[in-house]
C-alpha positions as CSV (number, residue, x, y, z in Angstrom):
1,X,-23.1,-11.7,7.0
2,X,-22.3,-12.4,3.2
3,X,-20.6,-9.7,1.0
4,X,-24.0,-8.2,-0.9
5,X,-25.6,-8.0,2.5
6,X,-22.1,-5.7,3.7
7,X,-21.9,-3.8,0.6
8,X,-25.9,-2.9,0.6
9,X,-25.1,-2.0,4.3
10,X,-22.1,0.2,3.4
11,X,-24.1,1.9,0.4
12,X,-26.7,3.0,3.4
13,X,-23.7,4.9,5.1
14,X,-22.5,8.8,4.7
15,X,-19.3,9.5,3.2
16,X,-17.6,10.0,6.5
17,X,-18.9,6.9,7.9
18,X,-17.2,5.6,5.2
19,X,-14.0,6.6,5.4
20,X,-14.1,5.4,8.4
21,X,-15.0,2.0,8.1
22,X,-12.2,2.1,5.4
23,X,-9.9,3.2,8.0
24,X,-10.8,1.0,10.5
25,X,-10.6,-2.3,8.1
26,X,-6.5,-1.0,6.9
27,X,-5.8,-0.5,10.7
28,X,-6.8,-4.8,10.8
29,X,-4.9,-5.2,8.0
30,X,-2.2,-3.5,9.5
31,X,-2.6,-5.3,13.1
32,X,-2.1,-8.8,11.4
33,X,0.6,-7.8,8.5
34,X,2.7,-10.3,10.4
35,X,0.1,-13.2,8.7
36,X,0.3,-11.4,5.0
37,X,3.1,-14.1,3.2
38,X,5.5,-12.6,1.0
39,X,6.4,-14.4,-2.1
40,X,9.8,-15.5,-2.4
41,X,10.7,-13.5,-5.8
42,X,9.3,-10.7,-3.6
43,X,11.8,-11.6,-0.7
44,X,14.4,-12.1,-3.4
45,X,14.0,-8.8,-4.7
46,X,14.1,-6.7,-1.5
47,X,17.2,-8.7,-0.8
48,X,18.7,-7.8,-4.1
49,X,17.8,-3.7,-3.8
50,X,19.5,-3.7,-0.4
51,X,22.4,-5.2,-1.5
52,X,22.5,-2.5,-3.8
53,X,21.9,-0.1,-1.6
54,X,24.4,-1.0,0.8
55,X,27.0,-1.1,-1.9
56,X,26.0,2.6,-3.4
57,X,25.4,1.3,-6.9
58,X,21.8,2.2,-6.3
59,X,20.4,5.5,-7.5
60,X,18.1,6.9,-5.0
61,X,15.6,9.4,-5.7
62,X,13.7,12.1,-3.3
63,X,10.1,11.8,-3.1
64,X,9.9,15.7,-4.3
65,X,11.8,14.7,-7.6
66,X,9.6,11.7,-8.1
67,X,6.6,13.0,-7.6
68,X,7.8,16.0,-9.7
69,X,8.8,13.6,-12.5
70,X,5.4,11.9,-12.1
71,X,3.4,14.9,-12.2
72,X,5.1,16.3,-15.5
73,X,5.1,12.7,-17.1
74,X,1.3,12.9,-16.5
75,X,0.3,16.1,-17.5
């Protein structure tokens, strides 16, 4: 099936069908992660954050403050 043929099927469907479908199509995503490459810069990074972390000279946030922060940032 081509993609205009799946999205004119997906248009026919009710909002919960929808969801879903989008639910089912992250839980493949999710079942072949281990074929997803990660970039080396990306891989590099990571690296470099733990490295930090390990050592303490990382400041780590809550997710309450962040999304706190976010929130009044945004307002």
């Amino acid at each position: 099936m081509r993609p205009d043929q799946i999205k004119d099927e997906i248009s026919r469907l009710e909002l919960s069908e929808k969801l879903l479908l989008v639910e089912d199509i992250w839980d493949a995503i999710a079942a072949s992660n281990s074929e997803i490459p990660m970039p080396e810069w990306q891989k590099r990074e990571l690296k470099k954050r733990y490295e930090e972390y390990k050592q303490g000279s990382l400041e780590l946030h809550d997710w309450k403050s962040v999304h706190k922060g976010l929130r009044d940032k945004y307002k």
